[in-house]
C-alpha positions as CSV (number, residue, x, y, z in Angstrom):
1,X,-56.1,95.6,-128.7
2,X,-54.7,98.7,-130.0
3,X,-57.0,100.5,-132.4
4,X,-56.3,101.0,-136.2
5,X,-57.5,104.3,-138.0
6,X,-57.8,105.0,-141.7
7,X,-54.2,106.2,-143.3
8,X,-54.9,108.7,-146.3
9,X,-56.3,106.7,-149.6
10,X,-54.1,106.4,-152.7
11,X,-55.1,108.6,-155.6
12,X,-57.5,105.8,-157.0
13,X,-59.4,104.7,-153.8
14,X,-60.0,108.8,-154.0
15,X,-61.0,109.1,-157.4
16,X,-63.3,105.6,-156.9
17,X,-64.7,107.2,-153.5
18,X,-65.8,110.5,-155.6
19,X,-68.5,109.0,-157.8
20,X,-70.0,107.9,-154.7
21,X,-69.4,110.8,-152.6
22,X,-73.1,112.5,-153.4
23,X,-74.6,109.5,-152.1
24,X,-72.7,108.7,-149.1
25,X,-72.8,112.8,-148.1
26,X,-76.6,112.1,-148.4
27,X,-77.0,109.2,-146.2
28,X,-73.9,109.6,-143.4
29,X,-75.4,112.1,-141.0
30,X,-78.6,110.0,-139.8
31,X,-76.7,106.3,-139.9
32,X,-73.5,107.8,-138.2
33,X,-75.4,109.4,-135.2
34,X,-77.5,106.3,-135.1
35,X,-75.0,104.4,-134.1
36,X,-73.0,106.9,-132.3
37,X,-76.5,107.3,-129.6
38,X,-76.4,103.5,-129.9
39,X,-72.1,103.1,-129.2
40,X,-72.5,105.9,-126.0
41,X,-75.8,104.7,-124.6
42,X,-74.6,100.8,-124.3
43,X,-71.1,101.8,-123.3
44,X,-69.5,99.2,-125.4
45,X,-65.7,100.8,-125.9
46,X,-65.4,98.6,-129.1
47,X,-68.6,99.5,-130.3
48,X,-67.6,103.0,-129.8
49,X,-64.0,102.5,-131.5
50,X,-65.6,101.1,-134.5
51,X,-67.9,103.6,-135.3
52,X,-64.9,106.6,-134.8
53,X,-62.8,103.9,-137.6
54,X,-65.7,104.7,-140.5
55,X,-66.2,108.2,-139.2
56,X,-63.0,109.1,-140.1
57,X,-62.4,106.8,-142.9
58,X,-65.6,108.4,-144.4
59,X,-64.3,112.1,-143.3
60,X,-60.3,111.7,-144.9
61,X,-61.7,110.3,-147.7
62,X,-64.4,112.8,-148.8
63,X,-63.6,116.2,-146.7
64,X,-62.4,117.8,-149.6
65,X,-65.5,117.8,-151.0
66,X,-67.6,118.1,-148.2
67,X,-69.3,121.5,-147.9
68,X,-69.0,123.4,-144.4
69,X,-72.5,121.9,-142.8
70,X,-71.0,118.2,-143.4
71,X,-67.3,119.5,-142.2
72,X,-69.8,120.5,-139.1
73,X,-71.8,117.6,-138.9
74,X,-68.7,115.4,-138.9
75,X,-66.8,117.8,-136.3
76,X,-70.6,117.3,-134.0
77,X,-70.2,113.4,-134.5
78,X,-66.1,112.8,-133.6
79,X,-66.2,115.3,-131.1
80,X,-69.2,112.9,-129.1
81,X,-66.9,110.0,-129.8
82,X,-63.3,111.4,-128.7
83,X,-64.0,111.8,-125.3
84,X,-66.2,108.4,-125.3
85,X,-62.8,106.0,-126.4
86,X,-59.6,105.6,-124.8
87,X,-56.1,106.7,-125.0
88,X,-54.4,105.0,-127.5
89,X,-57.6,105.4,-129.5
90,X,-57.4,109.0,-128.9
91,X,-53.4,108.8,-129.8
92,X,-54.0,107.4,-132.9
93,X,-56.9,109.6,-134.0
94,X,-55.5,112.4,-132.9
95,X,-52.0,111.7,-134.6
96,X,-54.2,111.4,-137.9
97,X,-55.8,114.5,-137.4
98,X,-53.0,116.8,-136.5
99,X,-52.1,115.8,-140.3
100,X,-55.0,116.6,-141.9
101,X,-55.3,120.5,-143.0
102,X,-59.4,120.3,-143.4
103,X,-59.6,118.8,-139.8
104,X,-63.1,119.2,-137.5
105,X,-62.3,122.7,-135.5
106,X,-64.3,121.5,-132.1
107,X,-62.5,117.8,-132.2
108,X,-59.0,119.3,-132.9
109,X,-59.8,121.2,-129.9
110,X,-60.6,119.0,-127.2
111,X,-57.6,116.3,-128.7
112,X,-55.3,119.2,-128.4
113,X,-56.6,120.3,-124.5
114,X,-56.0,116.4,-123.7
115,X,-54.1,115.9,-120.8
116,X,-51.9,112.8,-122.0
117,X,-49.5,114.4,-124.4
118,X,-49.7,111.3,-126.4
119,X,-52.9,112.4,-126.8
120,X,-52.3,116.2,-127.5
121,X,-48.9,116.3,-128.2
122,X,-49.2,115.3,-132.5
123,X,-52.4,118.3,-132.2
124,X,-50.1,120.7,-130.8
125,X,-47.3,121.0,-132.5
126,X,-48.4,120.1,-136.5
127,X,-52.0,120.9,-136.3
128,X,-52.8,124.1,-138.7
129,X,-56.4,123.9,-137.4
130,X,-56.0,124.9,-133.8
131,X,-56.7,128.6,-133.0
132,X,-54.4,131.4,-130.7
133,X,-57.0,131.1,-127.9
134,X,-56.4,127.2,-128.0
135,X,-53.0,127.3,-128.3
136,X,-53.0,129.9,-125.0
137,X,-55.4,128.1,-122.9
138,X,-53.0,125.1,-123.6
139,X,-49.9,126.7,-122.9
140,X,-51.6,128.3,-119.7
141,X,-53.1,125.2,-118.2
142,X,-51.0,122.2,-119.4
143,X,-47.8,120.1,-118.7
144,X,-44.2,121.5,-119.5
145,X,-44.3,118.1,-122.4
146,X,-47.2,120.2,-124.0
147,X,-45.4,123.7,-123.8
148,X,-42.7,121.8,-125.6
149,X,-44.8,120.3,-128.2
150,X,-46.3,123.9,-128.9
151,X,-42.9,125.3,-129.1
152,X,-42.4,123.2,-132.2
153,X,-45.1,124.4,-134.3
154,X,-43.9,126.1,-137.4
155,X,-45.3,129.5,-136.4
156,X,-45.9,130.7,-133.2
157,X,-47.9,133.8,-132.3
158,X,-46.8,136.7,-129.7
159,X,-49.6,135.8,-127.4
160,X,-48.5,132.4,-127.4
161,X,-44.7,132.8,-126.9
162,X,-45.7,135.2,-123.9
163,X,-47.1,132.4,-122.1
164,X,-43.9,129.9,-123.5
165,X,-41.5,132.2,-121.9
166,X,-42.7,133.1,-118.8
167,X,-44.4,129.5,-117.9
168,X,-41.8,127.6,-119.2
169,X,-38.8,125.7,-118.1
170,X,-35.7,125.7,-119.6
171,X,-36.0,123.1,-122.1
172,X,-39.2,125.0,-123.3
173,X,-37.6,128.3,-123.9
174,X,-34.4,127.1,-125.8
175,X,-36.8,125.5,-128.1
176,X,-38.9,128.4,-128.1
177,X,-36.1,130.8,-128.7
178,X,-34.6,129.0,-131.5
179,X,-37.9,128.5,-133.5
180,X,-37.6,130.5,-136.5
181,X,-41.4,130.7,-136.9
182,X,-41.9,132.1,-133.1
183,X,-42.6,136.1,-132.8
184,X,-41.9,137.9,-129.5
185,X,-43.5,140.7,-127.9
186,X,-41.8,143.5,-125.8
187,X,-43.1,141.4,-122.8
188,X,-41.4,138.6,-124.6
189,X,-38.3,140.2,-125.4
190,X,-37.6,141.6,-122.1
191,X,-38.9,138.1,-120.4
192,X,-36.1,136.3,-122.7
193,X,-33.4,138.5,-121.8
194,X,-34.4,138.4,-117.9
195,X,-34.4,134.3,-118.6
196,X,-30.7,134.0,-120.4
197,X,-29.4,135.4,-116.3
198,X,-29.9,131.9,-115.5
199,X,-29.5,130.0,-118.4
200,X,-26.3,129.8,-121.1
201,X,-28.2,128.0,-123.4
202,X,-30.9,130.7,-123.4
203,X,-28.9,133.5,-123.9
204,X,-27.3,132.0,-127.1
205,X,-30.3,131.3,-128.5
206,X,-31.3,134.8,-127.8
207,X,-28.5,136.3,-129.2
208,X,-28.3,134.7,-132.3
209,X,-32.3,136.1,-133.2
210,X,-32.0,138.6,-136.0
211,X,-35.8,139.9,-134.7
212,X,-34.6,140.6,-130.9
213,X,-34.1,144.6,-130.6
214,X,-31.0,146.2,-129.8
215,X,-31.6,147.5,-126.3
216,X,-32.7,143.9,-125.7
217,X,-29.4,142.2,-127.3
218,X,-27.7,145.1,-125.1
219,X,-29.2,144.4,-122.0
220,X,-28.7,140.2,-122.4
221,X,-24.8,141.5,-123.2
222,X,-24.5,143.9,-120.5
223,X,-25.8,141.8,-117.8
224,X,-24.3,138.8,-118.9
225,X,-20.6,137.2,-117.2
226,X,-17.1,137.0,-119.0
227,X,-17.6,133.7,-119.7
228,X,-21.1,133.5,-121.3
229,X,-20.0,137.5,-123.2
230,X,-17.3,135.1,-124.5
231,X,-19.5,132.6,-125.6
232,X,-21.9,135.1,-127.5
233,X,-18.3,136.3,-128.9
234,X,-17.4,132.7,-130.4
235,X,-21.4,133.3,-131.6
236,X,-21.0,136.3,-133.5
237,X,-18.1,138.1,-133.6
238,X,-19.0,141.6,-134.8
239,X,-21.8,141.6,-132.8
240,X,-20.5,141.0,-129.9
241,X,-18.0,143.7,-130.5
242,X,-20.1,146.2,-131.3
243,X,-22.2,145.8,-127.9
244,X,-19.3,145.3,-126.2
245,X,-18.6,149.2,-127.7
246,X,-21.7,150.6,-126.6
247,X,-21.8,148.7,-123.3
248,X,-18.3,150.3,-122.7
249,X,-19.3,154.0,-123.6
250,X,-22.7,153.6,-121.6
251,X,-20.4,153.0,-118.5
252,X,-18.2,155.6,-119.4
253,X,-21.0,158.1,-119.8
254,X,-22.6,157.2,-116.0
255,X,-18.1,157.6,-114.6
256,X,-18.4,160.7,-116.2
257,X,-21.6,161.9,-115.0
258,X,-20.3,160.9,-111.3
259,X,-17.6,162.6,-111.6
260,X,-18.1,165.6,-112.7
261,X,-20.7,166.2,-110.0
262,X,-18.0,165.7,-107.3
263,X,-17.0,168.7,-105.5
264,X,-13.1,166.5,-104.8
265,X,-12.6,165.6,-108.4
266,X,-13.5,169.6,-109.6
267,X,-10.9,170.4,-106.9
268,X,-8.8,167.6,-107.3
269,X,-8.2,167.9,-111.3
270,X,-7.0,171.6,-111.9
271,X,-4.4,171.4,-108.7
272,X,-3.0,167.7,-110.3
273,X,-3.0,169.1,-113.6
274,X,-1.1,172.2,-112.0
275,X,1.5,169.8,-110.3
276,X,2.5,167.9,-113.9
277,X,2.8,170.9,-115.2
278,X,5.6,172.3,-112.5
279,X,7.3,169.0,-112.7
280,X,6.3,167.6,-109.2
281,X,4.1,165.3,-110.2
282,X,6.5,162.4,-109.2
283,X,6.2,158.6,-107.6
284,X,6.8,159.8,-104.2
285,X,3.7,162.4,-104.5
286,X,1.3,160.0,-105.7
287,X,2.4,157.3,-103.2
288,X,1.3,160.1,-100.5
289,X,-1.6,160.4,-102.2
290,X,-2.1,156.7,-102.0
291,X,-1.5,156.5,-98.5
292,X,-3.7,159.2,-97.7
293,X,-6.6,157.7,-99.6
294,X,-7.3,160.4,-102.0
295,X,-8.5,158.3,-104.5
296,X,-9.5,161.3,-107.2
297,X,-6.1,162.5,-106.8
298,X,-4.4,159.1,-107.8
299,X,-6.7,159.0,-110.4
300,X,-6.0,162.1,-112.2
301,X,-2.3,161.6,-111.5
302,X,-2.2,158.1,-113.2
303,X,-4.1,159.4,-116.2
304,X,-1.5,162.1,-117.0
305,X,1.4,159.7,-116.4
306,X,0.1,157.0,-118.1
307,X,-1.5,159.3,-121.2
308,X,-4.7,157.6,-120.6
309,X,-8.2,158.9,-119.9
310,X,-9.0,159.2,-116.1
311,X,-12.0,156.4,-117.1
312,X,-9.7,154.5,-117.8
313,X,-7.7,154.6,-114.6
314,X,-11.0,154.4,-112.9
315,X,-12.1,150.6,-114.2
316,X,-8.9,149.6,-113.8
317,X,-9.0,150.2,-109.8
318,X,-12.7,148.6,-109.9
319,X,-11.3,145.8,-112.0
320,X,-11.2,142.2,-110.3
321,X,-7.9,141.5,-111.8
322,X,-5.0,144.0,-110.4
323,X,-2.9,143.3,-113.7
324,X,-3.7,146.4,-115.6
325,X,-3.2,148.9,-113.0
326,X,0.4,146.6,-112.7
327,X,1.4,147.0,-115.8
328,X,0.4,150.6,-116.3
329,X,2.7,151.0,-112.7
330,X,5.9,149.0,-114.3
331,X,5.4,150.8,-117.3
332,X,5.6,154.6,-115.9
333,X,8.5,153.3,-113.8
334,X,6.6,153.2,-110.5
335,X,8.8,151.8,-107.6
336,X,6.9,149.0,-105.7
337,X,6.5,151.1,-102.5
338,X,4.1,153.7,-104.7
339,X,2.3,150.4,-106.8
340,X,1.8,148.8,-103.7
341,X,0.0,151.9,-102.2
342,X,-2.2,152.3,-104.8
343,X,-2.9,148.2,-104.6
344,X,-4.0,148.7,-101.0
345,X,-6.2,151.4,-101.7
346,X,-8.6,148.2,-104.0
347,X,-8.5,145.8,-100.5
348,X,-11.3,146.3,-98.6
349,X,-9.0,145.9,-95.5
350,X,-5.4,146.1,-95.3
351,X,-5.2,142.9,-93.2
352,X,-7.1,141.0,-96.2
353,X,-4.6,142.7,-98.6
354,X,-1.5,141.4,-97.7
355,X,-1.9,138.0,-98.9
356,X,-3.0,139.3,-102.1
357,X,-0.5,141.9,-102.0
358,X,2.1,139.0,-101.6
359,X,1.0,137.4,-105.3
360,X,1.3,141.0,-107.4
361,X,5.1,142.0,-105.7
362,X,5.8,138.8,-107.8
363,X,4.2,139.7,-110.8
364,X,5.4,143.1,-110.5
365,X,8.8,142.1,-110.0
366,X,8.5,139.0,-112.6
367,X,6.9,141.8,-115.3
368,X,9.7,143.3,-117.4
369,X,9.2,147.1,-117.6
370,X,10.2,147.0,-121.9
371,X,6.8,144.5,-122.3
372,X,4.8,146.8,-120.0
373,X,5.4,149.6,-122.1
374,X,4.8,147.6,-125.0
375,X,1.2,147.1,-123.3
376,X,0.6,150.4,-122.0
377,X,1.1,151.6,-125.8
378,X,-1.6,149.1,-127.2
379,X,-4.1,150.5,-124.3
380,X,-3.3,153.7,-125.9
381,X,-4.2,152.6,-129.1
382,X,-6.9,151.1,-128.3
383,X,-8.1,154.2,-126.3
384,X,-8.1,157.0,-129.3
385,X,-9.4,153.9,-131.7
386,X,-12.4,153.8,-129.7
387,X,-12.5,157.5,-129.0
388,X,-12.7,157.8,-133.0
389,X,-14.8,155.3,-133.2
390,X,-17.2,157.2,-130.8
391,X,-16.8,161.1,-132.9
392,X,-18.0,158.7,-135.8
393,X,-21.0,157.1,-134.9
């Protein structure tokens, strides 16, 4: 039969229940553990149920005006009897308690550490009386339901959320990431970021923290595919274009670090540069060069006949999509013998390239040259917007 315990009393039963408070506070601690020795030692579950139903009748009634040694003699009595009744006794008591903001420290404890989460659950996510080392332990030791009941708390320390993150499943860690009350540590942080690699829903949450820090938020953008930086674009606009700014310029700065170590490019640039200048810096050159495999050498050469930086260039060879280095071709008026050089040059072999190679002679030939100058000049634009963008920051 399931067991009943005392809701909170309306304001009269509480202002009745005051006048006799003295006397009950007097009399409760002997005639409670009376009968709590005489409910354990018989074993008698409904004995034992009975005696938890006036403990904590007498405790929500009068706690407020109980001083801390009858707080502690209360805490000594229910914490005997909790582990002495069953579950749904437990539930019950324990969904009363999680309520109640004067609650018995030791009792809150051991309801909270339950291993039925309809036990615990109530405890750990609305009880104001449970302490970080609890709320730890819990977190440590429990099932994924408790982490998830802990993730809903209004507040949730750094220590805690450490534990939320990394022990966690998914379901804990959305929840944990979207709690406005939760605080993160740099072990936290970095943990989320490293997390929202395998999970969409993680990264979102993740990104739309105003607390995260910005090498954080850089990192989750950086590592992060197309689709989900799209996603985190439909999130937050600005934001998104703002890291996708700095992500750009931190790859720019490692291309031209690379480069200007090589010996070929130092070589390669001033003898290009030398050929524009002299005029015979045509389509047939640069197809040799292409042929040859000199890959700096294209480079440089596209960037002067395109008017775009040789970074530039260089992502759109690495690019998955051969569409950009297309258009730029159509647009400088590259024949398809010279485009389809430089094409080749991106195929790992020249046996897997021909298929491929195949699909862009249509594009190419499909792509009018007016519309690809039309989008070389917005690449342009774009270009010295984000190199002024860059003097200004």
């Amino acid at each position: 039969m399931p067991h009943r315990f005392a809701t909170s009393p309306s304001p009269a039963d509480a202002k009745n229940s005051a006048a006799t408070r003295g006397d009950t506070n007097a009399t409760i601690s002997q005639t409670l553990i009376d009968e709590l020795e005489d409910a354990i030692t018989k074993q008698n579950l409904r004995q034992r149920a009975t005696v938890m139903r006036r403990v904590t009748d007498l405790f929500i009634v009068n706690s407020t005006g109980f001083s801390e040694e009858h707080i502690a003699m209360f805490d000594d009595v229910m914490s005997r009897l909790v582990v002495a009744i069953d579950k749904s006794a437990r539930a019950e008591f324990g969904n009363l308690l999680a309520r109640h903001g004067n609650a018995p420290l030791q009792t809150t404890r051991i309801l909270a550490l339950d291993d039925e989460i309809a036990v615990a659950g109530p405890i750990l996510s609305q009880s104001q009386c449970l302490d970080e080392e609890t709320l730890v332990e819990g977190a440590k030791t429990k099932s994924q339901e408790h982490l998830l009941a802990i993730s809903q708390r209004g507040s949730i320390s750094e220590a805690v959320t450490d534990v939320l993150v990394e022990r966690g499943n998914a379901d804990v860690v959305v929840n944990t990431a979207a709690n406005a009350g939760a605080k993160f540590s740099e072990f936290g942080c970095s943990t989320l970021v490293a997390r929202s690699g395998e999970d969409r829903a993680i990264a979102l949450r993740v990104w739309l923290r105003p607390d995260i820090p910005r090498h954080h938020l850089l990192s989750l953008f950086a590592s992060a595919s197309e689709e989900v930086q799209r996603q985190l674009e439909v999130a937050d606009r600005q934001k998104a274009q703002l890291y996708r700014y700095i992500v750009a310029q931190a790859k720019n700065q490692i291309q031209t670090q690379i480069r200007d170590g090589s010996e070929n490019y130092a070589t390669a640039r001033p003898y290009i540069e030398s050929l524009n200048r002299s005029g015979g810096l045509t389509g047939e050159r640069l197809k040799t060069f292409a042929r040859q495999g000199q890959f700096d050498e294209v480079a440089i050469a596209l960037s002067l006949m395109a008017d775009l930086s040789v970074g530039h260039i260089e992502r759109a060879f690495v690019h998955q999509q051969a569409d950009h280095l297309l258009v730029i071709a159509r647009a400088i008026g590259l024949s398809w013998e010279t485009t389809k050089a430089i094409l080749v040059m991106r195929a790992p072999t020249e046996n897997k390239a021909e298929p491929e190679i195949g699909r862009h002679y249509a594009s190419f030939m499909k792509l009018q040259q007016s519309t690809a100058i039309s989008a070389l000049q917005f690449y342009r634009l774009r270009a010295r917007a984000e190199a002024q963008l860059e003097t200004q920051a």
